[in-house]
TORPA-4810 file (N, C-alpha, C, O; in nm, 3 decimals):
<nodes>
NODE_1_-2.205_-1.799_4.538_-2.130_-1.835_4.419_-2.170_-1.741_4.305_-2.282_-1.691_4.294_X
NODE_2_-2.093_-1.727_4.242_-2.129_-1.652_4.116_-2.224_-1.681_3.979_-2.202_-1.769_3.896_X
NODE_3_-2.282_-1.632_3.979_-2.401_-1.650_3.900_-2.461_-1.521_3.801_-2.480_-1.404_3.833_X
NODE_4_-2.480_-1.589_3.672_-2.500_-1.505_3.525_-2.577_-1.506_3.468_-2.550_-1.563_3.362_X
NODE_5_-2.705_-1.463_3.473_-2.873_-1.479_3.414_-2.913_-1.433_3.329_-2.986_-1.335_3.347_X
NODE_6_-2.876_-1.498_3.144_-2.903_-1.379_3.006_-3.021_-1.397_3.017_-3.048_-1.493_3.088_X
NODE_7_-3.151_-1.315_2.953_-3.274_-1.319_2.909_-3.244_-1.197_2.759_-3.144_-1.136_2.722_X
NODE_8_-3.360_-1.204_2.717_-3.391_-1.148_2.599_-3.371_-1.220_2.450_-3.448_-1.181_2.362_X
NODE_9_-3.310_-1.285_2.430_-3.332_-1.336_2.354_-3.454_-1.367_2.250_-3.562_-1.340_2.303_X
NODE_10_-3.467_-1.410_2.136_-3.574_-1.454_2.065_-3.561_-1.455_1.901_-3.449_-1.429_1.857_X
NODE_11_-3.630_-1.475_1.839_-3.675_-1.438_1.702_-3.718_-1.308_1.654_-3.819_-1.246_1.688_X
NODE_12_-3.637_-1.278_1.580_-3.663_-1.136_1.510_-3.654_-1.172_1.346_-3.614_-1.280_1.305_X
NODE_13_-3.701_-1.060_1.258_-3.687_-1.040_1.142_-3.509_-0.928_1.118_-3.453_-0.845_1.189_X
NODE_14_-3.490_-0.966_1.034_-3.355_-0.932_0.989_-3.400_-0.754_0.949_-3.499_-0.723_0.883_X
NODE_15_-3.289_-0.645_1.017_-3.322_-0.552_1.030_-3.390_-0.499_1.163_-3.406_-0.381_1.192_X
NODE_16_-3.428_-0.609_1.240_-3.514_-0.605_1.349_-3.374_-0.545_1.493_-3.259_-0.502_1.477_X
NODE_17_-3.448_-0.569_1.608_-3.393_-0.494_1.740_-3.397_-0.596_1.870_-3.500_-0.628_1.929_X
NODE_18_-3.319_-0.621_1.889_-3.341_-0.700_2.039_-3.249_-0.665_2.167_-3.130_-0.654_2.138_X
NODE_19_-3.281_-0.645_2.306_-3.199_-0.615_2.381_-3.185_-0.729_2.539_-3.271_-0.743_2.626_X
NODE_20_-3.055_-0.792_2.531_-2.985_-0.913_2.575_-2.944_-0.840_2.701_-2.857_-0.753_2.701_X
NODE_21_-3.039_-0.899_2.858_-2.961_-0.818_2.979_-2.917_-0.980_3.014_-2.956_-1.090_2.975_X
NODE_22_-2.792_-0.919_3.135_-2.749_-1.070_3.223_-2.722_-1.002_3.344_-2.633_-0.919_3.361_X
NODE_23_-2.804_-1.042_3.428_-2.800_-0.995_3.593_-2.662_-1.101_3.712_-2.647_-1.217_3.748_X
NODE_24_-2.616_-1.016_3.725_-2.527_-1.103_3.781_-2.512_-1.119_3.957_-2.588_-1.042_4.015_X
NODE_25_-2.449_-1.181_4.022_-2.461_-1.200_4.156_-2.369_-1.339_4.211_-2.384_-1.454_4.169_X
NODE_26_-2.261_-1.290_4.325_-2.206_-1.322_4.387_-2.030_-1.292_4.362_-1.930_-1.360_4.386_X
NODE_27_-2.052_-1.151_4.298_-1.886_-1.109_4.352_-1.915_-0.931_4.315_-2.022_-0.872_4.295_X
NODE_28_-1.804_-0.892_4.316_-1.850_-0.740_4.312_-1.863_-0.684_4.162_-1.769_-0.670_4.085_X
NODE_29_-1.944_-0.666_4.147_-1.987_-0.644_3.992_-1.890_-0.517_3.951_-1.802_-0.517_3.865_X
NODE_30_-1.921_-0.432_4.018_-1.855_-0.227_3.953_-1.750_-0.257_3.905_-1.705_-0.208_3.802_X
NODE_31_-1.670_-0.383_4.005_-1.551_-0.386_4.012_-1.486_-0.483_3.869_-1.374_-0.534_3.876_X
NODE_32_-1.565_-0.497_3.757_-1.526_-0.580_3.665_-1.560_-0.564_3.587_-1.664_-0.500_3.577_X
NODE_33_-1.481_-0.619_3.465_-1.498_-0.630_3.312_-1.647_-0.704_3.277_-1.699_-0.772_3.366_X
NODE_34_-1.697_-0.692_3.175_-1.810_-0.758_3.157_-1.817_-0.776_3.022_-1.802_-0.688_2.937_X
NODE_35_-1.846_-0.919_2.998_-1.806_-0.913_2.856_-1.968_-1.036_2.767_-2.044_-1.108_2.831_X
NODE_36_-1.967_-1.021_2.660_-2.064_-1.119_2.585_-1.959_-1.184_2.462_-1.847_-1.156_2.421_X
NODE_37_-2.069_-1.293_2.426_-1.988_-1.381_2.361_-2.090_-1.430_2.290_-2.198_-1.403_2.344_X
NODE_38_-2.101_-1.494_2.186_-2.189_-1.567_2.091_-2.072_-1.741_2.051_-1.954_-1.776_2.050_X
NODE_39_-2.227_-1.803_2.020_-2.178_-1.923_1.953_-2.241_-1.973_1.856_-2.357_-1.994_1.893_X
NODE_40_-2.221_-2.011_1.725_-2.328_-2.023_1.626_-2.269_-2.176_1.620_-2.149_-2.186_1.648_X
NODE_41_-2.329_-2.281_1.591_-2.364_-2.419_1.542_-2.201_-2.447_1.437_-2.174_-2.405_1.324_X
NODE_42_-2.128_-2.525_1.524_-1.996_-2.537_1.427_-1.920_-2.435_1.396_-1.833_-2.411_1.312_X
NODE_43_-1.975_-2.378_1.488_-1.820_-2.219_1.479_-1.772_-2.218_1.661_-1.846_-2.267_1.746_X
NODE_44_-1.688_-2.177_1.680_-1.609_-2.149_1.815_-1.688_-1.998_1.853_-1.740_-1.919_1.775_X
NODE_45_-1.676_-1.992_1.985_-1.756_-1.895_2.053_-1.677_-1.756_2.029_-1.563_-1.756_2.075_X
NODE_46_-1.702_-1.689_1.993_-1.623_-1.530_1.930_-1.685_-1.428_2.093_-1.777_-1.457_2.170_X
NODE_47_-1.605_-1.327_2.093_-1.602_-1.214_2.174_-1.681_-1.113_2.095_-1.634_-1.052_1.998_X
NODE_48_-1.839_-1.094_2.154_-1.921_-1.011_2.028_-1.889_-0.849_2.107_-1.856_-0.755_2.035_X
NODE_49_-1.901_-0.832_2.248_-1.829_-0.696_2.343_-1.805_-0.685_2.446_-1.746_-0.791_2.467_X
NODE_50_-1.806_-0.633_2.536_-1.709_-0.561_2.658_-1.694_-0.445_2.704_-1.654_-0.348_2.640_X
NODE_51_-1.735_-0.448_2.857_-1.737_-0.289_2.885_-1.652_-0.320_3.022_-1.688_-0.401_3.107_X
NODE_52_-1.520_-0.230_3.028_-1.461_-0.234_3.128_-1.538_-0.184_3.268_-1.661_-0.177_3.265_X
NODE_53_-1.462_-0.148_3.396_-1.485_-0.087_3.479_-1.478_0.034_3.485_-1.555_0.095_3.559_X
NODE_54_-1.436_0.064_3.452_-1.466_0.220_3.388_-1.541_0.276_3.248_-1.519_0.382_3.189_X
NODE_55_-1.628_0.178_3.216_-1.764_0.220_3.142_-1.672_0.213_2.945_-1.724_0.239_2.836_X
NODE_56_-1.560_0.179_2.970_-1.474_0.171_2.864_-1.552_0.089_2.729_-1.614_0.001_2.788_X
NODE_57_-1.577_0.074_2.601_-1.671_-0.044_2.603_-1.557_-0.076_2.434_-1.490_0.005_2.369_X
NODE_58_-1.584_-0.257_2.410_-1.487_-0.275_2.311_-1.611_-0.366_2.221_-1.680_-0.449_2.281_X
NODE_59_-1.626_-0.345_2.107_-1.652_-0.478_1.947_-1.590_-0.487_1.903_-1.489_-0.420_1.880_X
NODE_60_-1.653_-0.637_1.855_-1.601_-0.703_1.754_-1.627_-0.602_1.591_-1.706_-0.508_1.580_X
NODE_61_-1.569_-0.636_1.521_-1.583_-0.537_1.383_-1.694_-0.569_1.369_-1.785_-0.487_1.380_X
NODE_62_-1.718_-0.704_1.340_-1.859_-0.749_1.302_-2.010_-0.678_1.391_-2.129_-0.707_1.383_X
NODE_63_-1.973_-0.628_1.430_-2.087_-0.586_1.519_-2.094_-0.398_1.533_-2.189_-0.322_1.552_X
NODE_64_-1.963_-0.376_1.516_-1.952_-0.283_1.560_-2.106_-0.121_1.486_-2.170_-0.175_1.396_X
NODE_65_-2.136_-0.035_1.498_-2.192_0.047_1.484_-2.341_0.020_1.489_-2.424_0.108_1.464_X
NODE_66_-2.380_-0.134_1.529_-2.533_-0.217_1.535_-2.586_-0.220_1.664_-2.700_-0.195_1.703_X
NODE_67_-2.448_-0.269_1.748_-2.478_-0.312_1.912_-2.384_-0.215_1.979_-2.297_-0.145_1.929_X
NODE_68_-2.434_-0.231_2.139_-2.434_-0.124_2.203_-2.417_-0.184_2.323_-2.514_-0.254_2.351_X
NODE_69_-2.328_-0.184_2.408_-2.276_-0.267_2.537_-2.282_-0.174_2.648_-2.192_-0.090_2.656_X
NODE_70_-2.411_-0.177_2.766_-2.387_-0.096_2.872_-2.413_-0.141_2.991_-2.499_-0.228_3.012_X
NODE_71_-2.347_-0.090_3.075_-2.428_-0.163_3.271_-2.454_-0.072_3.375_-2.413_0.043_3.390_X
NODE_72_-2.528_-0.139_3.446_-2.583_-0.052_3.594_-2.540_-0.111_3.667_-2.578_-0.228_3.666_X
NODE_73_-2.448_-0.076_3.761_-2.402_-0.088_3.855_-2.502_-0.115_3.999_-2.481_-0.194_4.090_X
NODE_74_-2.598_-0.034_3.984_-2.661_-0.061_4.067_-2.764_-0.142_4.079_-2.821_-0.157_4.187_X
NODE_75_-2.811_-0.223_3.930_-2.866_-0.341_3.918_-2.793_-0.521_3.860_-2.837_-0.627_3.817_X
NODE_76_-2.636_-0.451_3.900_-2.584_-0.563_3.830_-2.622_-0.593_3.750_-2.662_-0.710_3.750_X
NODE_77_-2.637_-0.505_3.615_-2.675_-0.577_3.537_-2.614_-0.500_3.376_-2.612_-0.382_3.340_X
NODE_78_-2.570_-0.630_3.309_-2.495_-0.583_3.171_-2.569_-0.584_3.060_-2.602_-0.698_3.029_X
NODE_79_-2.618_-0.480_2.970_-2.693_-0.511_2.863_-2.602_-0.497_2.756_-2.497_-0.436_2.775_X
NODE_80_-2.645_-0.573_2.579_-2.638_-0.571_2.489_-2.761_-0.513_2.382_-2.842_-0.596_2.341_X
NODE_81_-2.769_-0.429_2.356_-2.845_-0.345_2.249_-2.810_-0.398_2.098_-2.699_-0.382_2.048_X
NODE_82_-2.886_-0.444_2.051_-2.903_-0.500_1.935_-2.978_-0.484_1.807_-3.048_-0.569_1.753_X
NODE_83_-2.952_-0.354_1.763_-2.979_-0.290_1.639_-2.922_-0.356_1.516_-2.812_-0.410_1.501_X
NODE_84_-3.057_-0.334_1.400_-2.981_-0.436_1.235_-2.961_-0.538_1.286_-2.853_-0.564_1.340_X
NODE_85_-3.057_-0.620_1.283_-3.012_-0.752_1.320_-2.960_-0.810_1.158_-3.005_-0.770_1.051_X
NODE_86_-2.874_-0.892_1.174_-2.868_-0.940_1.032_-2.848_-1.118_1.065_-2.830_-1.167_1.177_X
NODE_87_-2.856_-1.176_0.962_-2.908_-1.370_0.997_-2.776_-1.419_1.059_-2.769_-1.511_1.140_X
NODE_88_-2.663_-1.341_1.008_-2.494_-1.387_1.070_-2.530_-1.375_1.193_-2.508_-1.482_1.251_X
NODE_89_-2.587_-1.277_1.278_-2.615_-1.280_1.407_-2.676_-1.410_1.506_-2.663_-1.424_1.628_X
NODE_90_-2.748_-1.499_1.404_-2.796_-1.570_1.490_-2.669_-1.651_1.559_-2.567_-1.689_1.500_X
NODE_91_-2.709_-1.672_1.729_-2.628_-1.744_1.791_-2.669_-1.746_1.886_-2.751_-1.660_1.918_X
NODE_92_-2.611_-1.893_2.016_-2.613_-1.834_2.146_-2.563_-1.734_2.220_-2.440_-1.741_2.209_X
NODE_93_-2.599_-1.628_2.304_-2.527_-1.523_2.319_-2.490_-1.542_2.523_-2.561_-1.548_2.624_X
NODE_94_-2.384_-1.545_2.503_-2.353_-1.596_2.694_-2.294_-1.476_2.682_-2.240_-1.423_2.585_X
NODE_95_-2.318_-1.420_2.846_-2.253_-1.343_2.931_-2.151_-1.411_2.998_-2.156_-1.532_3.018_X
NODE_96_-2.016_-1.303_3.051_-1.921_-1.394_3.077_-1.884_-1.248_3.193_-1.915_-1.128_3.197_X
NODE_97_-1.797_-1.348_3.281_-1.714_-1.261_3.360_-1.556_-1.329_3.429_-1.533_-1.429_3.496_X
NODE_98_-1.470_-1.221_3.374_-1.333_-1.328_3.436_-1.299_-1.251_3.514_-1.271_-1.132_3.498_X
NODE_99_-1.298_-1.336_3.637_-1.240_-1.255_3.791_-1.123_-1.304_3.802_-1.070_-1.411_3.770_X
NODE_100_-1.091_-1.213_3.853_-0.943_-1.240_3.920_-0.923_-1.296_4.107_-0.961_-1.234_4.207_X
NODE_101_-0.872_-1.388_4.103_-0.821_-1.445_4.227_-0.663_-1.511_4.232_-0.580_-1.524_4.142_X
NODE_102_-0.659_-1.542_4.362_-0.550_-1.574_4.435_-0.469_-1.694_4.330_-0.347_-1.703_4.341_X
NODE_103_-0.544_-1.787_4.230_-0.526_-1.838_4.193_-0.498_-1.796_4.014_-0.459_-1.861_3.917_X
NODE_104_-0.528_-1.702_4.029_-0.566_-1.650_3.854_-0.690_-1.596_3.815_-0.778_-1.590_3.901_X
NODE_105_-0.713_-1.556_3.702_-0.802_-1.572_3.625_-0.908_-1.695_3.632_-0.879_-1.803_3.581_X
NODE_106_-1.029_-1.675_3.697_-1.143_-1.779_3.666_-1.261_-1.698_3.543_-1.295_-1.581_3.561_X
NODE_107_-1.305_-1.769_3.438_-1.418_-1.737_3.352_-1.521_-1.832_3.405_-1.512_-1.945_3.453_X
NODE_108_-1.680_-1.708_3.371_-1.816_-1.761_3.495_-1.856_-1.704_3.322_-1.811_-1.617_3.247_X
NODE_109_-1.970_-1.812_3.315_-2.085_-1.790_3.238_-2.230_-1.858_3.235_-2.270_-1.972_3.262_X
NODE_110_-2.279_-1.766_3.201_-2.442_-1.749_3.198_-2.450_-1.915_3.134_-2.363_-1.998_3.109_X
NODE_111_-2.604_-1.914_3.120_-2.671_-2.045_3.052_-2.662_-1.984_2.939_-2.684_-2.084_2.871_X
NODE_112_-2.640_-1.867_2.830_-2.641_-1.844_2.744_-2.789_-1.858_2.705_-2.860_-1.941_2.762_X
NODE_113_-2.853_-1.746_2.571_-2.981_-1.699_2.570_-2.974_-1.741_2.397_-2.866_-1.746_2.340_X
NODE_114_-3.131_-1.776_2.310_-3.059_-1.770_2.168_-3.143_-1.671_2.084_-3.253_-1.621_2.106_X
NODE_115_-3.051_-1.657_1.974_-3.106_-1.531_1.912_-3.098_-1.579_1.750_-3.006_-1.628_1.685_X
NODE_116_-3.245_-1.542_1.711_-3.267_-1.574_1.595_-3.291_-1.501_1.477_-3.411_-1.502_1.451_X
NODE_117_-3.229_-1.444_1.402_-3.226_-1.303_1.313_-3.259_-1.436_1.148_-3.181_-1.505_1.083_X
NODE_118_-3.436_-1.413_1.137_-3.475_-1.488_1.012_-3.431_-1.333_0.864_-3.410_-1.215_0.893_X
NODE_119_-3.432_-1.375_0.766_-3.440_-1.328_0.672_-3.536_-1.319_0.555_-3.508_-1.250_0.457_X
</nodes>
């Protein structure tokens, strides 16, 4: 079954650096989009980035020129680079993956990891 494992997470000072991997396992990884997501306390879960299958990679504005979305293929595994942290950042941060099947579109996510940017 498919399965999504964030680590990194933690407490940082604002301005600070943290880097968010999610190892994944049980469908073909190369072969997919890979995407992160945050959720902060009374807000809806936002699309923070995304790196296609072809190494393509997309942010949110809010993020954009801070974080840094990349994967290894050969460790299944998707990181988030997290430069300038700033306190808006704090959130849960889930890894996500939507596969495609016979049936549609299914979305798989991590336990989600949390991240704490003090000021």
């Amino acid at each position: 079954q498919v399965q999504l494992v964030e680590s990194g997470g933690g407490l940082v000072q604002a301005g600070g650096s943290l880097r968010l991997s999610c190892v994944a396992s049980g469908f073909t990884f190369s072969i997919n989009t890979m995407v992160w997501y945050r959720q902060s306390p009374g807000k809806q879960r936002e699309l923070v980035a995304a790196v296609t299958r072809g190494w393509m990679p997309n942010y949110a504005d809010s993020v954009k020129d801070r974080f840094t979305i990349s994967r290894d293929n050969a460790k299944k595994t998707v990181y988030l680079q997290m430069n300038n942290l700033k306190p808006e950042d704090t959130a849960v941060y889930y890894c996500n993956v939507p596969v495609d099947t016979p049936s549609g579109v299914i979305n798989y996510w991590g336990q989600g990891t949390q991240v704490t940017v003090s000021s």
